[in-house]
N, C-alpha and C positions, 0 to 999 in steps of 0.2 A: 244846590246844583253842583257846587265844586266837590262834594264828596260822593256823588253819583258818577261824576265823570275821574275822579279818582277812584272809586271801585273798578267801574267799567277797564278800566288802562291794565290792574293790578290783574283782573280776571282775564283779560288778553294775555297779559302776559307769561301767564300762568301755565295758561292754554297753549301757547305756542314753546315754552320751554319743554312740558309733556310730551308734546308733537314731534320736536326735534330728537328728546331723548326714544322716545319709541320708531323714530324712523331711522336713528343709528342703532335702535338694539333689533330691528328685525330688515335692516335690508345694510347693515355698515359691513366692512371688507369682512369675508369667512377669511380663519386660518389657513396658510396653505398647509394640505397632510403633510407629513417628515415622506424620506423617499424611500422607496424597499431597495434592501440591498438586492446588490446582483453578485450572482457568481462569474460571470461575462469576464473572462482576461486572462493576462499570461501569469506564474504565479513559481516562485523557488523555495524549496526551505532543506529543510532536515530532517531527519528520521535516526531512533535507536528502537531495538526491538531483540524479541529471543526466537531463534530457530532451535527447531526441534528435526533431526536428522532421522533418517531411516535407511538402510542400505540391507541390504545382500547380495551374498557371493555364493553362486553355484560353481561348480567344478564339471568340468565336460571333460572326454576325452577328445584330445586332437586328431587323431584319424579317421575316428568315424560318425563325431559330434555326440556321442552316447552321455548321458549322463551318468555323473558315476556313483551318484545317491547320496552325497555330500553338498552340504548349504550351510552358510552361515548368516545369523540376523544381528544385524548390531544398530546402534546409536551414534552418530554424530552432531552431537548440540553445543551452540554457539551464543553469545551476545553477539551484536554485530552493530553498527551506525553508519550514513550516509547521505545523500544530497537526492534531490528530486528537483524537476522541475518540469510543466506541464503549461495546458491551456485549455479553460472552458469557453464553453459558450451555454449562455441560457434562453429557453424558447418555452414564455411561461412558467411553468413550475416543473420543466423538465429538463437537466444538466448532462452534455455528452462533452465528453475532450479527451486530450490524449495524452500522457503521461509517461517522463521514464526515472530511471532509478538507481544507484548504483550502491554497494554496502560492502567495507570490510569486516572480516571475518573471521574467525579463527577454530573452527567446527575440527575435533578431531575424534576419532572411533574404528574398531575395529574388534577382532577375535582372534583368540588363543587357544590350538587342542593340540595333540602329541605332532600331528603330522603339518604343523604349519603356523605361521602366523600372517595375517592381513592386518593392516594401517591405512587408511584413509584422511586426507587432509586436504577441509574445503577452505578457502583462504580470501575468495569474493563471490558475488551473485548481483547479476543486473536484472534490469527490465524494461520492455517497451509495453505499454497497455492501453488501451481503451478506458474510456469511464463513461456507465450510463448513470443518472440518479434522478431521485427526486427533491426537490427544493422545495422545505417550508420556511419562507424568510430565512433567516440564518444559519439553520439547520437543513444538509445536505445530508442524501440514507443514498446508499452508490453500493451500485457492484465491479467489479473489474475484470480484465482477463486480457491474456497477450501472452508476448515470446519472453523466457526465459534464458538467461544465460548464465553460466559458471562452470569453476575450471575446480578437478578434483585432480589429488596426488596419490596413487595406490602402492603399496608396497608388499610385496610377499615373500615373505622367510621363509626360507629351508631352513628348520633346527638340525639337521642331521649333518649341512655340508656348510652353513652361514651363509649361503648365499640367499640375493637378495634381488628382486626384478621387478615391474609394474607400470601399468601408463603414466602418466600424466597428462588431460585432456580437458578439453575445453567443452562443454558440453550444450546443446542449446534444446529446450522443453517447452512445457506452457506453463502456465501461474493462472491460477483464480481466486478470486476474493471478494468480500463485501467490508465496507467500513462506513464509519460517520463521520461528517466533520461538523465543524462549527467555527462560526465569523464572530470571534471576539468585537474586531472591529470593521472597518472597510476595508483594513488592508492584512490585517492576522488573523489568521485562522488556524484550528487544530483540529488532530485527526487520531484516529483510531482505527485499525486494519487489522484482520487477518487476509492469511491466502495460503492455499496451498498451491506447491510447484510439483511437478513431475519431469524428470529431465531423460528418461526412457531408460531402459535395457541396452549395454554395448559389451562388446568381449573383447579380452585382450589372449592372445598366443603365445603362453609361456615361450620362453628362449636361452633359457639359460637353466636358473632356479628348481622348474618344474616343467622339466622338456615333457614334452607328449601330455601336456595337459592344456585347457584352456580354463580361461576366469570369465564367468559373466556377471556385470555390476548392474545394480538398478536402483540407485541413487535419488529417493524424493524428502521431501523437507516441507514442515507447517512454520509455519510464523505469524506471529505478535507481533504488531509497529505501532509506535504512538511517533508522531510528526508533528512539526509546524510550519507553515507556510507563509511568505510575504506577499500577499497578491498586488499587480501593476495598476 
């Protein structure tokens, strides 16, 4: 009798350890998932990158606007680095914010032929822009676009008399681009960009140098930026 009612105890017991183990392994606490990042905030870093310059100079006459059948195409290419700072916001998997940018620089170019020489020297370039993209978790695909700004130095040689004249001006255009970035962590993140800027067509009215002529500039620029940012 005492080993019937010691089985029975042992079989209980058995029974109910089972029980407990199968009802903490099908109803005990689930893992909470990890959290997805967000792009959501305000965000500062740095930027180095290569511009690649393009300009020319037509020649007009000043009394009647005529062109005089003379242009020059040159190159002004720089390294350059600078500071950024911005603010997203995200809505799902799709990232809008705004963005600005500032870069020193040091872009010089120009042309030489019997009747002349031109010097161009771009020495900063800013930006205000938009950002639209889309977000796969860490990984941001974006485009850009906004005002540009930047100041260019012109200089133009008389070889015959050494005289020397040209604006100096401040120029403001638009900028477009597309880049990636990516969230190392929650709060670092890296980037990758291009854009092209265009900063328009302006003329300057010889006065000294090359009286009775005018210069017309048209000054645009591609660029390479790799950045990293601290986001808040």
């Amino acid at each position: 009798m005492r080993r019937i009612a010691l089985t029975a105890t042992l079989l209980l017991a058995c029974a109910g350890t089972a029980s407990a183990a199968d009802l903490l392994t099908r109803k005990g606490p689930a893992l909470a998932p990890l959290p997805i990042f967000t792009w959501t905030g305000a965000y500062v870093g740095a930027q180095i990158g290569h511009s690649w310059g393009r300009d020319r100079t037509r020649e007009f006459f000043t009394a009647n606007g005529a062109f005089t059948g003379l242009e020059w195409r040159y190159n002004a290419n720089s390294v350059f680095g600078g500071l950024h700072a911005g603010y997203n916001v995200q809505l799902g998997m799709f990232v809008a914010g705004a963005e600005g940018d500032v870069d020193l620089m040091d872009a010089r170019g120009g042309f030489v032929d019997p009747g002349g020489r031109g010097v161009v020297n771009q020495r900063w370039q800013a930006s205000l822009r938009g950002r639209l993209g889309v977000a796969f978790d860490r990984v941001l695909l974006y485009g850009t676009g906004g005002a540009a700004f930047s100041n260019f130095k012109y200089v133009y040689t008389n070889p015959f008399t050494g005289q020397s004249e040209g604006p100096t001006t401040t120029r403001t255009g638009y900028t477009l681009g597309v880049g990636a970035e990516y969230a190392f962590t929650d709060n670092l993140t890296g980037r990758l960009e291009f854009r092209h800027t265009d900063y328009g067509s302006f003329r300057y009215v010889a006065t000294s140098a090359f009286l009775g002529l005018t210069g017309q500039q048209s000054p645009r620029t591609n660029a390479l930026r790799a950045g990293v940012s601290y986001k808040f």
